[in-house]
N, C-alpha and C positions, 0 to 999 in steps of 0.2 A: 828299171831303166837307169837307177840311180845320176838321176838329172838333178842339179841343184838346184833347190825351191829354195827363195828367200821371204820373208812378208813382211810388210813393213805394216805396225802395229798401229789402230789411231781408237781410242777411246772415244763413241757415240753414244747419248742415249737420248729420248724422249722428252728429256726436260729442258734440253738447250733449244735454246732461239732459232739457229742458225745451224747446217752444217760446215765443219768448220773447214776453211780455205787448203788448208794441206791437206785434208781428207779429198776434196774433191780433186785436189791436183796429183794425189798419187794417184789416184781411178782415173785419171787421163794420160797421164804418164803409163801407167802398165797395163791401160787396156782392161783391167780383171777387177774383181773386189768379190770380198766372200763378205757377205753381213747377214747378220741374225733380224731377228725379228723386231722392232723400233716402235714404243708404245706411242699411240696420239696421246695427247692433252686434250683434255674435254676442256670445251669454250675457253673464255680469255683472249677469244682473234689469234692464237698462236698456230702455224701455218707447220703442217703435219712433215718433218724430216723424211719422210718418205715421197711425199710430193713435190718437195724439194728438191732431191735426188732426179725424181724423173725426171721433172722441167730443165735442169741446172745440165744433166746430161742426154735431153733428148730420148728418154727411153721409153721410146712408143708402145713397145708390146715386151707381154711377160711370158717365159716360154716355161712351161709347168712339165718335166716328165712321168706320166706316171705308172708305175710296173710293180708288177709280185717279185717278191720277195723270195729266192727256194727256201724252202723250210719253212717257211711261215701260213700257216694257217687264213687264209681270207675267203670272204662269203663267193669273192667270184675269181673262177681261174683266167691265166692267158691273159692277162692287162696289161697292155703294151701302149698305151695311147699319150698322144703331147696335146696338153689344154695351152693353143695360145689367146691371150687376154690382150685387148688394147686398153693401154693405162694409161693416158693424159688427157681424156676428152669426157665430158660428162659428168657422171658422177666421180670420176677420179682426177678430175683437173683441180680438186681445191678449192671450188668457187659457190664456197656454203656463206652464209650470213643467218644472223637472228633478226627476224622480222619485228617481233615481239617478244617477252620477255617466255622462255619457253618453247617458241616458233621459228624454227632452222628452215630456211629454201635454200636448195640445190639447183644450181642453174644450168641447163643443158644446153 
């Protein structure tokens, strides 16, 4: 189609506090964002960049596609199916604590 893609670059990882304010203002500015995968932090209260994300941008549901590959060898043919997930309610709104030293409650 030779359409001009441009991407504007923003370094993120797992051990920063906060996502940072131009990262969320270019994904509202251009509608789009391509991001990799975003490790949590185990304990310390620090509040998982990916939940951050959803809340910060409203993004209720995650739309998963998933299909074969041609050429590729898998246990089952014809896979054509969309897993959609809602992700900000439940176990995925963030809203863990330690009870006790050891003892995590998820609020639903």
């Amino acid at each position: 189609m030779h359409a001009p893609v441009y991407f504007e670059k923003f370094i993120v990882h797992g051990d920063m506090k906060a996502v940072p304010t131009e990262v969320l203002e270019s994904i509202r500015k251009n509608k789009v964002c391509l991001k990799g995968g975003l490790i949590t932090p185990m304990g310390g209260g620090v509040s998982s960049l990916n939940v951050q994300l959803r809340k910060e941008l409203d993004l209720y549901a995650s739309l998963v596609n998933c299909f074969n590959l041609p050429g590729l060898a898998t246990r089952h043919d014809n896979v054509d199916i969309v897993v959609i997930r809602e992700n900000t309610e439940g176990e995925y709104a963030g809203l863990e604590h330690e009870v006790v030293p050891g003892v995590v409650e998820s609020l639903k």
